[in-house]
Structures are given as structure tokens and as C-alpha cells.
C-alpha positions in Angstrom: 0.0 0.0 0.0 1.5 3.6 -0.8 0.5 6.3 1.7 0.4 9.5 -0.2 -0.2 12.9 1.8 -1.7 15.7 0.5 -2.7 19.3 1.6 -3.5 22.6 -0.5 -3.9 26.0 0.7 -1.8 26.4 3.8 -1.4 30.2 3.0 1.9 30.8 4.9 3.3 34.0 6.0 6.1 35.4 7.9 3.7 34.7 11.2 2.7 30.8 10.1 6.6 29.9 10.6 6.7 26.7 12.1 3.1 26.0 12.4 3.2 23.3 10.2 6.9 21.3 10.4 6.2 19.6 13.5 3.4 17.7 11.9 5.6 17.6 8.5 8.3 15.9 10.7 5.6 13.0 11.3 5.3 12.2 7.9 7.8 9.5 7.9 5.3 7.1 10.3 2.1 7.4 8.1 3.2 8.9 4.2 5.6 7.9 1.7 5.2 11.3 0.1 3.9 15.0 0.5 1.6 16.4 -2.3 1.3 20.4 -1.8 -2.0 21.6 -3.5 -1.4 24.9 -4.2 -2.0 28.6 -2.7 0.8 28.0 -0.4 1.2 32.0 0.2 -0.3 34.2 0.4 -0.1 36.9 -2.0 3.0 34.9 -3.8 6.2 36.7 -2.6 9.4 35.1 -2.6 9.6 36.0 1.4 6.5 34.0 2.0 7.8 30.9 -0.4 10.8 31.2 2.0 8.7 30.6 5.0 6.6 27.4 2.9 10.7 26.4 2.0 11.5 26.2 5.6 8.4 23.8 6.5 9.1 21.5 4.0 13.5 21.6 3.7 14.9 17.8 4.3 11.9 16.4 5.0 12.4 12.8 5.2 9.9 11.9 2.3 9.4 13.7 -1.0 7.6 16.7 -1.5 5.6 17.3 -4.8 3.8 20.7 -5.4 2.3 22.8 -7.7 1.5 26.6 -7.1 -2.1 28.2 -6.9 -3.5 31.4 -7.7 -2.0 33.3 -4.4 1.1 32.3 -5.5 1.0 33.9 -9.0 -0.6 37.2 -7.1 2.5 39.1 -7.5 3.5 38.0 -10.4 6.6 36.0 -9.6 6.0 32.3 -9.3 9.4 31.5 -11.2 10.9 32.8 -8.0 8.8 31.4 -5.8 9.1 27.8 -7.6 12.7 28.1 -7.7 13.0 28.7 -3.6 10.6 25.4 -3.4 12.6 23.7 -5.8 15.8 24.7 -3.5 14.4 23.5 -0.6 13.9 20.0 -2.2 10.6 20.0 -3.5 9.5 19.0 -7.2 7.5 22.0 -8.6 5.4 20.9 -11.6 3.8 23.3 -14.7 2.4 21.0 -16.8 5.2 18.5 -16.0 5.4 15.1 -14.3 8.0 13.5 -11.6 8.5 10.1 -10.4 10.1 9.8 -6.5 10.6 6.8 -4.3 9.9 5.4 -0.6 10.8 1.7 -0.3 11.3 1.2 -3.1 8.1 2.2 -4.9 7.9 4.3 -8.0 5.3 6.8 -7.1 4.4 9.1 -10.5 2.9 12.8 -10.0 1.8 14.9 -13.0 1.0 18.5 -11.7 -0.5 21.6 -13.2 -2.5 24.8 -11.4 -5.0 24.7 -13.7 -7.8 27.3 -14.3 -11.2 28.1 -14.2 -14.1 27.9 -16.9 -16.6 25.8 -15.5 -18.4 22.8 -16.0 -20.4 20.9 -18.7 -23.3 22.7 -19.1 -22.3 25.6 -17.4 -19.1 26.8 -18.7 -16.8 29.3 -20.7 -16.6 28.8 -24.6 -13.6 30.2 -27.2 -15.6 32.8 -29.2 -16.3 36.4 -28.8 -13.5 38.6 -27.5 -10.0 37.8 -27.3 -9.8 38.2 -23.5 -12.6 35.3 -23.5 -10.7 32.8 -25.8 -7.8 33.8 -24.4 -8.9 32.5 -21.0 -10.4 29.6 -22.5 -7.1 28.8 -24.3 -5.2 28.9 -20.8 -7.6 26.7 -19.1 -6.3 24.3 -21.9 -3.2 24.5 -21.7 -3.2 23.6 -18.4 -5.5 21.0 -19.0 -3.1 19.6 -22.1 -0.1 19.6 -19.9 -1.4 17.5 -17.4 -2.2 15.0 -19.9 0.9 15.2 -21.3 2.6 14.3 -17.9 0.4 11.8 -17.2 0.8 10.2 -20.4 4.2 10.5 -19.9 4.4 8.3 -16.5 3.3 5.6 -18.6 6.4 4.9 -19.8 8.5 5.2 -16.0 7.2 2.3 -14.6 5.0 4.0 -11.8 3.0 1.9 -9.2 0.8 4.5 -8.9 0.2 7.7 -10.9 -1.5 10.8 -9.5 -2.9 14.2 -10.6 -2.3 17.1 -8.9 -3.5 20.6 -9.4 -5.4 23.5 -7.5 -8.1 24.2 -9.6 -11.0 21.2 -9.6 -11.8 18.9 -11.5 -15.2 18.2 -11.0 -17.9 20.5 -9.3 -18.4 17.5 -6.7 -16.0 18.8 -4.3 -16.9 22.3 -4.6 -20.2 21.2 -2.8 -20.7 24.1 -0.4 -19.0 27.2 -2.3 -21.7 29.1 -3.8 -22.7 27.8 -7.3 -21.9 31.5 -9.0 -18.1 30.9 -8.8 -18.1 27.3 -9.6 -16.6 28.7 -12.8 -13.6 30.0 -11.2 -12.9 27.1 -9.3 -11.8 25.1 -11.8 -13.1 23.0 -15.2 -14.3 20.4 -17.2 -10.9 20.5 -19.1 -9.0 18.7 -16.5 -11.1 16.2 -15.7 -10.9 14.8 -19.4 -7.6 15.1 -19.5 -7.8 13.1 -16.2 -10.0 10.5 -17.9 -8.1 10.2 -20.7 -5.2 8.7 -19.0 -6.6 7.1 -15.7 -4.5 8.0 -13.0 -5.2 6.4 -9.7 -5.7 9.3 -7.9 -6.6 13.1 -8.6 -6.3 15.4 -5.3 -6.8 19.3 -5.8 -7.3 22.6 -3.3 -8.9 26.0 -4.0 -12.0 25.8 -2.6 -12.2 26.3 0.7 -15.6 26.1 1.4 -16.1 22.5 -0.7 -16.1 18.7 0.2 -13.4 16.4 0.5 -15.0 13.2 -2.2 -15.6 13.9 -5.6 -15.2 11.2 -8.5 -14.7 12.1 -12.6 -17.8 11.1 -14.9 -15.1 8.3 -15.8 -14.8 7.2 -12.6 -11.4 8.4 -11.3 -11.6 9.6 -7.4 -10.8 13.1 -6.7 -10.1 14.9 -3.1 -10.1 18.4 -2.4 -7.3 18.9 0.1 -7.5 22.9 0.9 -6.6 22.8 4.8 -10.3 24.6 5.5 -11.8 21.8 3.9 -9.7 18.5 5.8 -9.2 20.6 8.9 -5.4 19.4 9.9 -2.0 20.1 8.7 -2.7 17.1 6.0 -4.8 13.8 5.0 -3.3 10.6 4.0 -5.0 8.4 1.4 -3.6 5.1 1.0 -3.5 3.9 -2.6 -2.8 -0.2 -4.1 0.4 -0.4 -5.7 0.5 -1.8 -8.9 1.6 -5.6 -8.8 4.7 -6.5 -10.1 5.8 -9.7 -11.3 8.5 -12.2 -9.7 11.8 -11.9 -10.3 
């Protein structure tokens, strides 16, 4: 069984410094590997990624993140990636990585993602070029998770896993009100998350949602913003693939 922890939306700042390591420290005893959901500052400086950096620096399992909308708010998530990325942690933009714990090969493809809604109810590419251009982003994200989960296929993962911040599915938004369902995420990723099947999709941003969601293709999908699981993270424990006899 592989033990993957997951929490989005921790919102750190100079004043949150330490709050979360000593339960980080535990991680070891119950996780074979920290997923970070996004939104991790606040309003995105490198000063509050240096603060998330110092939680998570030589933890004794892997950390895999991506970065939500607060961290983009001042417009220098390179930076704030790059401090994450120095403190150990795999950032991923439409990219995938593959870590270890005991010898398992545990895949994570990872993208923010964006907003647009849901089938039904959601943003189309026409009319102004502001519209499609939003669109068009929500696609891109939505293509580069594909294209990291498609490429796990081919690294010999036990398990593979989505990660983003935006949702999925409107299931786990289940308690924010309906009018900004669009801008809590879309229909884009969770075909891109059918397409390929992980085992596993696990997402924050909504704060006022529900933990259990599941794509239309039957993929399961957990909303992980802190509000929502109410502790410094949840573990879900997930079959490894079986592997044949040497």
C-alpha cells in the first residue's frame, strides 16, 4: 500500500513559521510522500515561499507541489518555484515526476490549472479575445497534465496521481456558492484526467467544498485545501500496482 499525503492552501506567511513542520516531521510514520495543492502563500512573494521552503527543507519523504493562484498574485511564481525547488521539492507546470519510498515508484503529474466551469455551465472560445484567451489557458493547463500523465506511462510508476489547485469536478466544490463554480476550476481537467486514468486526482482552491468527488469516468478526486480536511494534511492510501517475480 502507498501512503500519499496531501494538503492545499496552507497560505503561509512570515507569522505561520513553524506551524506546520512539526506535523511535517511525522510524515515519515504514516506517508511515503507529500503532495502540496497549491495557494501556499499568500499573495505569492518570494519572502512567504521562504517561509513554505523552511516547512518542508529535508523532510524525510518527497515533497511534490504545484502553485495556486495566491502564489502567482505578485507575479513571480518563477521565484517562488525556484525557492521550493531549492528547498527539495518538485515543482510541476504541466510537467510530471516520479520519487521513491521503499522502493516504490510513485508518479505525480501537476499543473495549477484554471477556471471555466463545467459541462453545461461553462466558458466557450468565441467572442473577445480576452474570453478565448482565457479559454485557451484553461487548456493548456488542462493539455499539460495530460501530457505528464501520459508520460508516467512509460517510467514504470505503481501508482500515478494528478495534482493541481483548480477542480476537477464540481463534486468537491459542494458548499461554495454555485456562482463561482466557474472559477474554481473545469471540465478540461477532468478529461484530460480521464483520458489517461490515474489512480488518484487530489486538488485545493475551494475552501468552502467537500473532500470526495469522482470524474464522470470514474477516477476519485479529493479536495485537500486545509479549511476543507481541517489538519496540517490527510493521508490516502492507494494499491500499488503488482509487479511480477523476479
Amino acid at each position: 500500500m502507498i501512503r500519499v499525503a496531501a494538503v492545499g492552501d496552507i497560505h503561509m506567511g512570515p507569522d505561520s513559521q513553524g506551524t506546520l513542520r512539526p506535523a511535517f516531521e511525522t510524515l515519515p510514520e504514516c506517508a511515503d510522500v507529500l503532495l502540496l495543492a497549491g495557494d501556499l502563500t499568500r499573495h505569492g512573494t518570494p519572502e512567504e515561499a521562504q517561509v513554505v521552503a523552511r516547512e518542508i527543507k529535508d523532510l524525510a519523504v518527497p515533497v511534490v507541489a504545484v502553485l495556486g493562484n495566491h502564489d502567482h498574485h505578485d507575479d513571480r511564481p518563477e521565484e517562488v518555484t525556484a525557492i521550493l525547488r531549492d528547498a527539495g521539492a518538485h515543482v510541476l507546470e504541466g510537467q510530471a515526476a516520479v520519487v521513491t519510498s521503499d522502493g516504490a515508484r510513485i508518479g505525480v503529474a501537476g499543473t495549477k490549472g484554471f477556471g471555466g466551469g463545467f459541462v453545461g455551465r461553462c466558458a466557450g472560445e468565441f467572442g473577445e479575445p480576452i474570453m478565448k484567451e482565457f479559454v485557451r489557458y484553461s487548456r493548456r493547463c488542462a493539455d499539460g497534465l495530460l501530457a505528464g500523465l501520459k508520460q508516467l506511462d512509460d517510467w514504470d510508476c505503481d501508482v500515478r496521481i494528478a495534482l493541481t489547485h483548480f477542480s476537477p469536478v464540481p463534486d468537491t466544490l459542494a458548499g461554495e456558492p454555485p456562482e463561482i463554480y466557474p472559477f474554481l476550476g473545469s471540465y478540461l481537467l477532468a478529461e484530460a484526467i480521464d483520458t489517461a486514468c490515474p489512480d488518484l486526482a487530489v486538488h485545493g482552491h475551494a475552501h468552502a467544498g467537500t473532500e470526495h468527488g469522482m470524474t464522470s469516468g470514474g477516477i476519485r478526486v479529493r479536495n485537500v485545501a486545509q479549511p476543507v480536511i481541517g489538519q496540517a494534511f490527510h493521508v490516502y492510501n492507494l494499491p500499488g500496482r503488482e509487479r511480477a517475480a523476479a
